[in-house]
C-alpha positions in Angstrom: -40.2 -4.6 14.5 -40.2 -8.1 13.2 -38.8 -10.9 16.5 -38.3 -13.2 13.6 -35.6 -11.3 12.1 -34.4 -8.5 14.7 -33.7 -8.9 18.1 -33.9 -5.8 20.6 -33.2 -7.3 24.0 -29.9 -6.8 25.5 -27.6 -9.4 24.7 -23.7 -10.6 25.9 -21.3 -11.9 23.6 -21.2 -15.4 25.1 -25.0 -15.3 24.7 -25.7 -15.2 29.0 -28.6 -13.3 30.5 -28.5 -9.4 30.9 -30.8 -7.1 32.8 -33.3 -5.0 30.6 -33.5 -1.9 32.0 -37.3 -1.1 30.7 -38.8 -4.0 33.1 -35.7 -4.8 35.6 -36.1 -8.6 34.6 -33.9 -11.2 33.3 -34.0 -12.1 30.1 -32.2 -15.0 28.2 -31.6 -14.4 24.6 -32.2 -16.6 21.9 -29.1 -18.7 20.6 -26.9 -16.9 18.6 -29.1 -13.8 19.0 -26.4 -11.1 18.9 -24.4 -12.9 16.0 -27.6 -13.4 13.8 -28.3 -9.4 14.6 -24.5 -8.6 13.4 -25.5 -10.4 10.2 -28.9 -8.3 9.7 -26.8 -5.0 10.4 -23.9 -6.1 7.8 -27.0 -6.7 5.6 -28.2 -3.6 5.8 -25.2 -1.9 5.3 -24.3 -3.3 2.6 -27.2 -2.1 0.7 -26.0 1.4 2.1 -22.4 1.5 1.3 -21.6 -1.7 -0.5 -21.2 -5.4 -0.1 -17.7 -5.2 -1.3 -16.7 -2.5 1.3 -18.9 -4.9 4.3 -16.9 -8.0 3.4 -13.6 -6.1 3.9 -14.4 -4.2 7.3 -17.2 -5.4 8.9 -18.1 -9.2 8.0 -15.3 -10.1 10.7 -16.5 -8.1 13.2 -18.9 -8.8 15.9 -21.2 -7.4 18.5 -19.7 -7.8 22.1 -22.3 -6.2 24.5 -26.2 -5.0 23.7 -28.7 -2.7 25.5 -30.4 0.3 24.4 -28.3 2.8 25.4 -24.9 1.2 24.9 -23.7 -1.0 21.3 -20.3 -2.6 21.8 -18.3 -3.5 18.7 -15.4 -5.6 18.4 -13.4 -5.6 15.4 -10.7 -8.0 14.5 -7.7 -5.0 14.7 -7.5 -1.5 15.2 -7.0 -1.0 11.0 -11.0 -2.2 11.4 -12.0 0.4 13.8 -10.2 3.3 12.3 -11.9 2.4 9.0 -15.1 1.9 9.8 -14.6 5.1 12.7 -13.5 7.2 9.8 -15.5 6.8 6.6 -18.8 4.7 8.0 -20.5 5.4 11.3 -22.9 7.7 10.1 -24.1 4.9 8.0 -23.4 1.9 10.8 -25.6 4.5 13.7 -28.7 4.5 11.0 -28.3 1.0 9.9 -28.4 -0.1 14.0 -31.2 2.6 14.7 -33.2 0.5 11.9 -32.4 -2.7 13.3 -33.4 -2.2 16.8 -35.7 0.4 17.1 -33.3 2.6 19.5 -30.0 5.0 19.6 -27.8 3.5 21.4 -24.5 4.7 21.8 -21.9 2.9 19.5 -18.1 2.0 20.7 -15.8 -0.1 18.6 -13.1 -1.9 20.2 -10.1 -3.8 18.7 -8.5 -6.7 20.9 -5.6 -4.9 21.7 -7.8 -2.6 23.3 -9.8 -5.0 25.0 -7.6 -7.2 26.4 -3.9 -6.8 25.7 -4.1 -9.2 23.3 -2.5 -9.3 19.2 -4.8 -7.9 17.3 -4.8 -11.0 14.6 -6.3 -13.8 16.0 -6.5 -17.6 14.8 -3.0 -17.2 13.1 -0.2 -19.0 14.1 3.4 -17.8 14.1 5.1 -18.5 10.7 9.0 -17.7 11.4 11.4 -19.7 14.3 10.5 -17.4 17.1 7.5 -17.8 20.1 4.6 -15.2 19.7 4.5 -13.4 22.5 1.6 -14.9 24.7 -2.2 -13.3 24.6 -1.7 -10.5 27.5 1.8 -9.9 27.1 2.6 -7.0 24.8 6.1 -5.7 23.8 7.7 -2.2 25.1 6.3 0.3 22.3 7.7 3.8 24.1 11.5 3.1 24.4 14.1 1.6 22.1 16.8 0.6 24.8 16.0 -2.7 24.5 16.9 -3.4 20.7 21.0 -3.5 19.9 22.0 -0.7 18.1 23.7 -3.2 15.8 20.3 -4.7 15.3 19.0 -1.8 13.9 22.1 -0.6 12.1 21.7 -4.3 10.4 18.2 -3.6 9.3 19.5 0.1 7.9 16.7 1.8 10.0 17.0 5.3 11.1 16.4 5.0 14.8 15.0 8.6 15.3 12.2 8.0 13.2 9.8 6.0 15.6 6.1 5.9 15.8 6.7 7.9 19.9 7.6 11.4 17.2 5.5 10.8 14.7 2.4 13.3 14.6 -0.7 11.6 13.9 -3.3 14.2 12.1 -6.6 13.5 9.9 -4.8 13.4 6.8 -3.0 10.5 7.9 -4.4 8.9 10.4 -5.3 5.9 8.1 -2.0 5.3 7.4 -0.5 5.3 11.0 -3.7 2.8 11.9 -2.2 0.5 9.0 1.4 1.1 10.2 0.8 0.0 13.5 -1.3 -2.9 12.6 1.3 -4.3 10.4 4.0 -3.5 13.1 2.0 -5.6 15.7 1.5 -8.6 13.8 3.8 -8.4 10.2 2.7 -11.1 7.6 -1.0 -11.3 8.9 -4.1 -10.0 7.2 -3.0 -7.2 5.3 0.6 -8.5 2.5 1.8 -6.0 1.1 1.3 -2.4 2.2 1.6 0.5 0.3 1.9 3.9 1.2 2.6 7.1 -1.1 2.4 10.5 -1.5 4.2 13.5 -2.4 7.7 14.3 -1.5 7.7 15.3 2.4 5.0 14.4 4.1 6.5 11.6 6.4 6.2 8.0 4.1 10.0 7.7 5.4 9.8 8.3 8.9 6.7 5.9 8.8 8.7 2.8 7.1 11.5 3.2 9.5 9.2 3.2 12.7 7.6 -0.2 11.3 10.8 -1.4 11.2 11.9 -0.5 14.6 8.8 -1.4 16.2 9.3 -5.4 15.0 12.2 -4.9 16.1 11.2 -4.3 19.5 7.9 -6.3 19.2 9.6 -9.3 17.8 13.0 -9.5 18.7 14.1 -12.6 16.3 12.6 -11.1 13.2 14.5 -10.2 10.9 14.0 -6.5 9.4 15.6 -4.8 5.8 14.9 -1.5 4.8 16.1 -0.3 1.5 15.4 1.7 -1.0 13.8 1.0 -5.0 17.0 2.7 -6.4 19.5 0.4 -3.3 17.5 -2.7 -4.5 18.6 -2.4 -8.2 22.1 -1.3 -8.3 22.7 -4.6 -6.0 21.0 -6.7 -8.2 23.3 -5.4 -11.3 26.2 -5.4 -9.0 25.3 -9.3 -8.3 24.4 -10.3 -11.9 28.1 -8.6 -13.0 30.0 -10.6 -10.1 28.3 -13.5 -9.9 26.7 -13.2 -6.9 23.0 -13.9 -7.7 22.4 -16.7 -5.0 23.9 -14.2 -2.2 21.6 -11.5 -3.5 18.4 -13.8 -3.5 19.2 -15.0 0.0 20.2 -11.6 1.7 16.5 -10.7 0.5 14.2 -14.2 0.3 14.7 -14.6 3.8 14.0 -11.2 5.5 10.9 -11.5 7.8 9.8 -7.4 6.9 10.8 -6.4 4.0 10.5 -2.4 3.9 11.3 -0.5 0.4 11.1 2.9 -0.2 11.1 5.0 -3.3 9.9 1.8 -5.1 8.5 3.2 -8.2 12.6 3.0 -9.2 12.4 -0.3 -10.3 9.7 0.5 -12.7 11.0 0.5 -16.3 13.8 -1.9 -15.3 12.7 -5.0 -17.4 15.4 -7.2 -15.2 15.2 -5.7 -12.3 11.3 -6.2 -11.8 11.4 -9.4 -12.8 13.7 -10.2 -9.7 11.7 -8.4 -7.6 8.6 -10.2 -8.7 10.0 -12.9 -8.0 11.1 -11.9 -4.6 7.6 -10.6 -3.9 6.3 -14.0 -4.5 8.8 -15.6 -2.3 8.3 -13.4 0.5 4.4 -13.4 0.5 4.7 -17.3 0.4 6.7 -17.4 2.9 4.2 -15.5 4.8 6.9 -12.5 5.1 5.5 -9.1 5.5 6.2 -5.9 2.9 5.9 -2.7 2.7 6.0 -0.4 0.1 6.6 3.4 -0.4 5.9 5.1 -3.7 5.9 9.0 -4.9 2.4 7.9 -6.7 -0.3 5.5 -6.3 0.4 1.8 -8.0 -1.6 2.3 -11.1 0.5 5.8 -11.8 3.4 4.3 -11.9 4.8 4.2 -15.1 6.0 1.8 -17.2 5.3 -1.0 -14.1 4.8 -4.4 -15.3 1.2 -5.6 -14.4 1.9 -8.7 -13.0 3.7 -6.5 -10.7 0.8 -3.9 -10.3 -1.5 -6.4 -9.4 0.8 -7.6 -6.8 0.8 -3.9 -5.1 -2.7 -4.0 -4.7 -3.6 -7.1 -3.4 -3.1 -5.4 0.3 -3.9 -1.8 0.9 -2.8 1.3 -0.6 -3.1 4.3 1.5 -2.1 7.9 0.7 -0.4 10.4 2.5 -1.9 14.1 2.3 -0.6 17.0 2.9 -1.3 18.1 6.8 -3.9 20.6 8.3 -3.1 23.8 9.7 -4.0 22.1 13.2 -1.6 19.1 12.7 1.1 21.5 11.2 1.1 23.2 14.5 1.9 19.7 16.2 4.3 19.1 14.5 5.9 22.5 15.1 5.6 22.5 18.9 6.6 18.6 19.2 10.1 19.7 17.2 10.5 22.6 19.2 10.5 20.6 22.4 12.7 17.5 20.9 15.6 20.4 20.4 14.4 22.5 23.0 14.2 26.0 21.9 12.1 28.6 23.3 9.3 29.9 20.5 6.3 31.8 20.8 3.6 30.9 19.8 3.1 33.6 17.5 6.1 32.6 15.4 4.9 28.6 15.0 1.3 29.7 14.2 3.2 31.9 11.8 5.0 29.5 9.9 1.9 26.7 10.1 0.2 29.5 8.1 2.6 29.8 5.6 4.4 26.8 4.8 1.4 24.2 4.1 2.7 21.2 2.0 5.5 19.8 2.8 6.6 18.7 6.6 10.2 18.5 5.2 10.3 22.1 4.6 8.1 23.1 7.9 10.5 21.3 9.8 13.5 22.8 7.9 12.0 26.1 8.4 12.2 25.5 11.9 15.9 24.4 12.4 16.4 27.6 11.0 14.9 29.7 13.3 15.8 27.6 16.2 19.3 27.8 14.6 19.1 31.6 14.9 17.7 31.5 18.5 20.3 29.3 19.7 23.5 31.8 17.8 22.2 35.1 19.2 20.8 33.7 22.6 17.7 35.9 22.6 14.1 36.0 21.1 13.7 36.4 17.4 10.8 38.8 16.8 7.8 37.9 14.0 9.8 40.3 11.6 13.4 38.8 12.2 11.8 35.3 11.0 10.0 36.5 8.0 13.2 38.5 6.7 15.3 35.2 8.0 13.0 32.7 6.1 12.3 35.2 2.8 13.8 32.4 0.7 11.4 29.6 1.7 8.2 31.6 2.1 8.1 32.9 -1.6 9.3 29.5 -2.9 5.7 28.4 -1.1 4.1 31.5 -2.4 4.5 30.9 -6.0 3.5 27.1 -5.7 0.4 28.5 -4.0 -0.3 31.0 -6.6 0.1 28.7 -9.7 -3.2 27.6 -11.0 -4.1 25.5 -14.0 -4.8 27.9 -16.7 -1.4 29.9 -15.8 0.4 27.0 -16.7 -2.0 26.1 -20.1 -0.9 29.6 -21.1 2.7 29.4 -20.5 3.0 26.0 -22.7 0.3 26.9 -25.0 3.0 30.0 -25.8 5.6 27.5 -26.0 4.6 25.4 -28.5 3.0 28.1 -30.3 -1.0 26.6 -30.4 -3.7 28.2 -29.4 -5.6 28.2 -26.1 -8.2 26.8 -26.9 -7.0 23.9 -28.7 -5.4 22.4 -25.5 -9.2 22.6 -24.1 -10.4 21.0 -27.7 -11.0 17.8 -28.8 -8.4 17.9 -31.6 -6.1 14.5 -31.2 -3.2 15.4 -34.0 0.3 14.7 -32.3 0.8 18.9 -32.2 -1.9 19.0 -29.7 -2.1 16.0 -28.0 1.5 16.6 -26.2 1.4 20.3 -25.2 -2.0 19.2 -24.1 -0.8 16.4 -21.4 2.2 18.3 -20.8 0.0 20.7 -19.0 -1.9 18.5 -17.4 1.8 17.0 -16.1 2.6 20.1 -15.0 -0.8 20.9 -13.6 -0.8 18.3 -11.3 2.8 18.6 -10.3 2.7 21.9 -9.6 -0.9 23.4 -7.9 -3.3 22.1 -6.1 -6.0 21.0 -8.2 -7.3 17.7 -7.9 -7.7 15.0 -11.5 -11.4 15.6 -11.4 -10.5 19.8 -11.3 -7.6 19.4 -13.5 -10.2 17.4 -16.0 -12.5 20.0 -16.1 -9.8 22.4 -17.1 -8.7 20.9 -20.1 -12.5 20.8 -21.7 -14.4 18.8 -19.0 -12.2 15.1 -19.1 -12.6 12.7 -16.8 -10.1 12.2 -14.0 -8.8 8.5 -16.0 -7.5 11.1 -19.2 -5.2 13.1 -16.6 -3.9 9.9 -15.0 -3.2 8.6 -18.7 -1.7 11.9 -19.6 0.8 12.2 -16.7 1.9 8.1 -17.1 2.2 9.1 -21.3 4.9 12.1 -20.4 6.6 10.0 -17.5 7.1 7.2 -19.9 7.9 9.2 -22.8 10.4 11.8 -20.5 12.6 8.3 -19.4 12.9 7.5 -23.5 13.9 10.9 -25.1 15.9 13.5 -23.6 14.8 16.0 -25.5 11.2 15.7 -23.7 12.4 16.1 -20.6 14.2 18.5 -21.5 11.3 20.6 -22.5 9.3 19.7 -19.4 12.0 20.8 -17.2 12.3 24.5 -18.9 8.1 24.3 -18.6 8.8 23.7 -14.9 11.5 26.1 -14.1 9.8 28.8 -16.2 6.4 28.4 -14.0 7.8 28.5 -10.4 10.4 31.1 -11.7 
């Protein structure tokens, strides 16, 4: 190990003297010693995973306590920590093993964590109200202390909190964003994005942002509304005459929260005023967040001044849950409307409804529904004949694969197999061809890359610039989406 570019000692974050626990003496480290070690370990990582990816999660972090058994990290928020936690400690433990010739153990720490601090430091408040001092930290667990009419103002939903929101892998990266945006709204990360398919809790995860700044920030001021809300508004303004009310009623929101916002797409007017907005917002050093059924660049027909705007902050996807969170999910439910279930019948419908939250939780009501009307135990039997409905709806979207649905609209627009896998690019082909890879990716589970392969080994960028082609070209002719919607219905059956 090279002294001159490493050093091994223990070391404290305000560079005092520590104990090595090799010789028992005291040591005093160099000047700067743990800070010039972060820098050789962000080095080295970046030559692992990236530069671009060390600049975003790393650069800002630094090391807060050093011996060779124990590695403390602190991070500027918990966003930080999840990230790096999630996708890059393997890397980070080999990187540090290089560095200092030893294994120690590795914690990373945000502020809040630490010390009860904000997590975003060396900002200063940007609307009328005082920040709460460092050490004091909002009520997170209770909503008595926001008005009702407070939160009827900001059109939130006041059951959907972050307390009843079930945190699993598959979105535990979102809920790290969500709560780091609730904490401290127009800091680090302007705007936020969140999408996935239809069901999987984008919703509930908006509206507890909301609530939360509510509570956290009691002056701010909170809207939530949704992509197709925001348009008809500004039509009904521009047709009364009501423009400067419109601009003002969203200009000078703190949190701005919009869900379903892939409806203003297509709308030439309409996303002009919202870019607009955007821009007046951000400058303001408001905070958004955004909710879309796709990520930004799928969107069809989005104006790219506009797409460029949605990924200036992060975009995070919500996927579908595991068994393990599905379970969660079931037995938190069942307590909130406390019904008796074994647990027989919840690992029953974990198993067999996989997708979609919505419909696990709507599969529930019912059963708890027929629980609480016949005041007895349902058997395992009663709730499969009960839910028959639901669980072959599932079924069928579980057993649709990618060359069922090649065959079914290779037989509707009479080509052959083959050519849809081809590299034929006449107009006869080319639309049955990314019709089913539409469809495909609607309907099973098959990733782009899988879906690709499919259709004649493409890449992942030819699905996504299939899918956008029949989007755009279902909103312009009727008789297209038409065609997709008898593909569709014939498929699931």
């Amino acid at each position: 190990m090279k002294t001159d570019e490493h050093y091994a000692a223990p070391v404290a974050a305000d560079g005092g003297a520590l104990t090595d626990s090799r010789n028992s003496k005291s040591i005093k480290p160099p000047i700067d010693a743990s800070a010039a070690l972060w820098k050789n370990i962000c080095k080295g990582l970046g030559k692992r995973v990236g530069k671009d990816v060390v600049d975003r999660w790393f650069s800002d972090g630094n090391i807060s306590y050093l011996d060779r058994k124990e590695l403390r990290i602190r991070f500027p928020t918990s966003l930080h920590v999840t990230w790096a936690e999630t996708y890059y400690r393997p890397d980070l433990e080999r990187v540090v093993e290089e560095q200092i010739a030893a294994k120690p153990k590795i914690t990373m720490e945000a502020p809040a964590e630490l010390d009860g601090s904000l997590p975003f430091d060396g900002e200063e408040a940007t609307s009328a109200e005082e920040e709460p001092e460092a050490g004091e930290r909002a009520p997170v667990t209770i909503l008595e202390t926001t008005p009702a009419s407070r939160i009827n103002e900001a059109r939130l939903n006041p059951k959907h909190t972050f307390e009843n929101f079930v945190v699993g892998d598959n979105i535990a990266y979102c809920h790290a964003s969500a709560l780091a945006v609730a904490e401290r709204p127009g800091g680090h990360y302007n705007p936020v994005l969140f999408y996935g398919n239809s069901g999987l809790g984008k919703t509930h995860l908006l509206s507890a942002i909301g609530l939360s700044v509510l509570q956290r920030h009691p002056k701010k001021r909170v809207l939530f509304v949704t992509g197709e809300e925001f348009t008809n508004e500004f039509i009904e303004a521009v047709q009364h005459g009501k423009l400067s009310q419109f601009r003002a009623r969203y200009r000078r929101v703190d949190v701005l929260l919009i869900d379903d916002v892939q409806f203003v797409a297509g709308k030439d007017a309409t996303q002009e005023e919202f870019f607009h907005t955007f821009n007046a917002l951000v400058n303001h050093r408001s905070q958004i967040v955004l909710v879309s059924d796709r990520a930004p660049a799928d969107i069809p027909r989005l104006e790219k001044r506009l797409l460029s705007r949605f990924q200036w902050g992060i975009s995070a996807e919500l996927l579908p849950p595991s068994v393990e969170t599905r379970i969660a999910i079931l037995r938190q439910k069942a307590h909130e409307w406390r019904v008796d279930l074994d647990m027989e019948i919840i690992e029953f419908l974990a198993d067999r409804i996989r997708k979609n939250v919505r419909m696990l939780e709507g599969a529930l009501l019912r059963v708890s529904s027929y629980v609480s009307l016949y005041r007895g135990a349902i058997s395992l039997q009663q709730v499969e004949s009960h839910l028959q409905d639901m669980l072959c709806q599932e079924a069928r979207a579980g057993m649709l694969t990618v060359g069922a649905i090649q065959k079914e609209v290779a037989s509707y627009f009479d080509v052959r197999l083959g050519d849809l896998n081809g590299r034929s690019r006449t107009q006869l082909i080319i639309q049955p061809r990314h019709i089913a890879m539409y469809l495909s990716r609607e309907l099973t589970n098959a990733s782009l890359k899988e879906i690709g392969q499919a259709f004649g080994g493409r890449d992942h960028g030819t699905v996504i610039h299939a899918c956008r082609r029949v989007d755009e070209d279902m909103m312009a002719s009727a008789e297209t989406r038409r065609v997709v919607e008898f593909l569709r219905d014939k498929i699931t059956g």
